[in-house]
N, C-alpha and C positions, 0 to 999 in steps of 0.2 A: 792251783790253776794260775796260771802265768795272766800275769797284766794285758788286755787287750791293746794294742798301741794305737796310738791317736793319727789319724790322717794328718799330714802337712800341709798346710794353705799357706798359700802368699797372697797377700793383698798390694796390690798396687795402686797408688791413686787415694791412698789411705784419709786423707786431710782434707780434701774435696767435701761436695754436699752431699753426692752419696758414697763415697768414699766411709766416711765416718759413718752413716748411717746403720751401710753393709757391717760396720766392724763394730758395729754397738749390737746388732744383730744377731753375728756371729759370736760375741761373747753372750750374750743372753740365753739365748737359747741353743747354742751348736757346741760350748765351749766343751765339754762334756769328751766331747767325740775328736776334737780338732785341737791342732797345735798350731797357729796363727802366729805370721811373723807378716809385718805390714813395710814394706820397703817406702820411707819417708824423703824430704827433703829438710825436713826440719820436724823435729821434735814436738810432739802435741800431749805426748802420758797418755793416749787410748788406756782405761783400765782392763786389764788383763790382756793385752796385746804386747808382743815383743816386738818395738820399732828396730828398723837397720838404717840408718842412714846413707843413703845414696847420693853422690854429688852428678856420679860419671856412669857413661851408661858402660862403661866396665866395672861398677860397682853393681849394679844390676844383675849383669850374665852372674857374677862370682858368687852371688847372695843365691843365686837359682841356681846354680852350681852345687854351691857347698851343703845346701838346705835339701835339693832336692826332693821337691814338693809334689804331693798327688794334685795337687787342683791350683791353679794359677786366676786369681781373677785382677783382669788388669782394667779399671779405670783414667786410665792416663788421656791426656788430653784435654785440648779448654777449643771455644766456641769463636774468643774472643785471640784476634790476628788482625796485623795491615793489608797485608795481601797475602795470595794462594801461596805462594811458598811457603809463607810462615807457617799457615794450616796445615800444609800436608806437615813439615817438622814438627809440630806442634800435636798429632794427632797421627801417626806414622812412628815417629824415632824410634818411644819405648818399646810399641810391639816389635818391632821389627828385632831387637832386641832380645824380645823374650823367645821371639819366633825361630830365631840363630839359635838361642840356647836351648833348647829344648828339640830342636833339632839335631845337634851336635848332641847331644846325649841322649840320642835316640830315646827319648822319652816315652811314655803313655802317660803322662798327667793330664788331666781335661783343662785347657786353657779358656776361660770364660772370660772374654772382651765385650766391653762395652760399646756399641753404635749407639747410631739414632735415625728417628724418622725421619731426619732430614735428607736420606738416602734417597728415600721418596720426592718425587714433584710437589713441594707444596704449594705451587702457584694454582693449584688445580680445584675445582668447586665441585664439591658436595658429592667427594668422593671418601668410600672405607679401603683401606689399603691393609693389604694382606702378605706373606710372605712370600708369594708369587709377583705381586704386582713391579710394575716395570721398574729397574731403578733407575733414577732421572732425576738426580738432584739439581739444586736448583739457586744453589750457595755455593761458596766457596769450600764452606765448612763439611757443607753435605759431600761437598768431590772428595774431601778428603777423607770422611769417612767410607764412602764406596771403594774409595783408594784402599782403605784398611781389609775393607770385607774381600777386596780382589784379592792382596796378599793371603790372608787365613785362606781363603780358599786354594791359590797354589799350593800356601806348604802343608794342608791338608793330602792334598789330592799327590801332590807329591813324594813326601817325608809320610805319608802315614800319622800325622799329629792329626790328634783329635782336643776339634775345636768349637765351641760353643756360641753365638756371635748373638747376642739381648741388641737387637733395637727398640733403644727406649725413648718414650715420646715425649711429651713435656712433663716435667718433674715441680711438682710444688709442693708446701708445706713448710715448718718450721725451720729457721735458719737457711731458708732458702736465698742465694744470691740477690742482693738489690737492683741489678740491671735488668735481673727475670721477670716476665709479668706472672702472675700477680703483685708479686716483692715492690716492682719499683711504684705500681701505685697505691699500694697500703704505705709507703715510707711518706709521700705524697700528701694523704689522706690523713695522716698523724700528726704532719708537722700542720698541717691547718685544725685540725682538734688540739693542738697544744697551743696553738697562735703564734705558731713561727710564719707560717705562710699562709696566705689569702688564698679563699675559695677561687678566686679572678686570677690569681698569680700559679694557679696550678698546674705544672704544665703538660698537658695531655698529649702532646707530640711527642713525648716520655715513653708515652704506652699508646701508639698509635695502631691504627687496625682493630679497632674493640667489634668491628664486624665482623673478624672473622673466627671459624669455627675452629677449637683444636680438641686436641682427646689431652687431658690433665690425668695426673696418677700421683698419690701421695709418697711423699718421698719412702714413709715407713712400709708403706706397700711393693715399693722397688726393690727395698733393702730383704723384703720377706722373697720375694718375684727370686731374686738372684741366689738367692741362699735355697730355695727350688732346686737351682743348677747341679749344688753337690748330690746329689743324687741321678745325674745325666750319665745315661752309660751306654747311646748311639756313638758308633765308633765316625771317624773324618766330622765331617762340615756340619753344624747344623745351627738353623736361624729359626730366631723368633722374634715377633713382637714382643714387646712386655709395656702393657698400656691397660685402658681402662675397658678400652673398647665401646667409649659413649661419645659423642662430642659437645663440647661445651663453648655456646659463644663468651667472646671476650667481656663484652659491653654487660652478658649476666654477673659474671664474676665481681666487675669492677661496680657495679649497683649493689650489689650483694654484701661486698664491703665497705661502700659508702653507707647504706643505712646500719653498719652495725658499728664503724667508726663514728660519723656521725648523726644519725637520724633518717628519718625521712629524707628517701630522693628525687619525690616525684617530682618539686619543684627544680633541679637542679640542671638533671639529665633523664631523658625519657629512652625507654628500652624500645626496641620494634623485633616485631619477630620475624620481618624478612632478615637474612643473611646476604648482606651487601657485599662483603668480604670474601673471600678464598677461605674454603670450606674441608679440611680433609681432618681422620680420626682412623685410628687401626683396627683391625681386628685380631683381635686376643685368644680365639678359639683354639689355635693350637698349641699354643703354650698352658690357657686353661685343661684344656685336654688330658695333654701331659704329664701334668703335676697335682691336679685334680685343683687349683687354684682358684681363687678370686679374690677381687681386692676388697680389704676389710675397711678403710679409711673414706665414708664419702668426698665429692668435693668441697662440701660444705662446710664439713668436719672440722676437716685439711683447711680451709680458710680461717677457720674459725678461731685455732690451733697457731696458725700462721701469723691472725692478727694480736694475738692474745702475748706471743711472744716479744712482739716487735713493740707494742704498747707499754709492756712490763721491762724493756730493754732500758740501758741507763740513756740519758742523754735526750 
């Protein structure tokens, strides 16, 4: 009986926070079934992962070219830009990119891109937002990824490429970016339990808005959420949430790790259960639906996990 062959995956976006998560993921558990080759900028040894280094995004097309891959997941793009130009390059190029190539080879690979709920209005109170809901960004960052979602959907509706588009919400957990909340106030939080920094010298404009409400999802739950996707086989455009589908105020989070970094906080900072702040969190039903899903990592977990790492870190 002849050797089953392995599906092709490309990952893009490899090195990122969920970039690497997806590909720790995908080798644990999918490695079996899949031949993974992660299109890098620099070199990291993912175990069991074949890096290609890319400089140019005609390093790109020729790696999807010559690979020619069943399933494409591109993570590409950052948050962090001076102005809207840079955003949409920033958050535009690559697909645009993989969207040429995969067009030009009249493809059927399911192309799985990364959004986010910033698509959504998040100036908005104590609303759940679904994949209906209006898109009305409200960032620069958010135009840009609507920017994204407009293209997938031409070269859907156009070329016949069949496209997958995860709006995913806020991401935490271990190795999570420092500018991110919760990240940047557990780093915060540590340097005054090691006594680099004064409880008075903390600076909470750092992580400003603790009023307001979002939907949190543990990174290890995204990386499970997306790896869902290989198994997607709705032909052209389709959108999902991928979130918790609960919302969590900020000021809980940031209590939650203040008594577990250091102690008691009721003399510190007092919690209130009105929601002062802009209040939005997704719903997840159709992607639970789906894929018969739910996420296995509380937020607490995922805090817990998140502080335990940052605590044990050198420095």
């Amino acid at each position: 009986m002849s050797k089953k062959l392995k599906r092709k995956v490309v990952v893009i976006g490899g090195n990122g926070f969920i970039g690497q998560a997806l590909l720790s993921e995908l080798h644990c558990n999918h490695s079996d079934n899949l031949d993974i080759v992660s299109l890098v900028r620099r070199v990291s040894g993912n175990e069991g992962v074949k890096e290609i280094l890319v400089q140019e995004s005609s390093d790109i097309r020729d790696a999807i070219t010559s690979f020619s891959p069943q399933v494409v997941f591109d993570l590409s793009g950052s948050y962090v830009a001076e102005n809207y130009f840079e955003f949409q390059t920033k958050n535009l190029a690559v697909p645009l990119v993989v969207l040429d190539a995969l067009k030009d080879l009249k493809s059927d690979a399911r192309y799985i891109v990364a959004s986010s709920a910033a698509i959504y209005n998040l100036d908005r109170d104590n609303e759940r937002v679904n994949e209906h809901s209006v898109v009305e960004p409200s960032s620069f960052y958010g135009a840009a990824k609507a920017g994204l979602e407009n293209a997938c959907s031409i070269y859907a509706r156009k070329y016949g490429l069949n496209i997958t588009v995860g709006r995913i919400f806020n991401v935490m957990g271990p190795s999570q970016p420092k500018m991110l909340f919760p990240s940047v106030a557990i780093q915060g939080l540590v340097e005054v339990k090691k006594g680099k920094l004064s409880l008075e010298d903390l600076n909470h404009s750092h992580f400003a808005g603790l009023n307001f409400l979002r939907d949190f999802l543990d990174i290890r739950d995204v990386a499970a959420a997306l790896c869902c996707l290989l198994s997607e086989s709705k032909q052209g455009l389709t959108t999902y949430n991928i979130c918790s589908g609960n919302g969590v105020k900020l000021n809980d989070l940031y209590l939650e790790a203040y008594g577990q970094i250091l102690g008691d906080c009721t003399s510190h900072v007092s919690s209130t259960n009105h929601v002062e702040g802009f209040s939005i969190y997704g719903d997840n039903r159709k992607f639970c639906d789906a894929f018969d899903w739910i996420p296995a990592v509380s937020v607490s977990s995922s805090l817990k996990d998140q502080i335990s790492k940052v605590m044990n870190s050198r420095g």
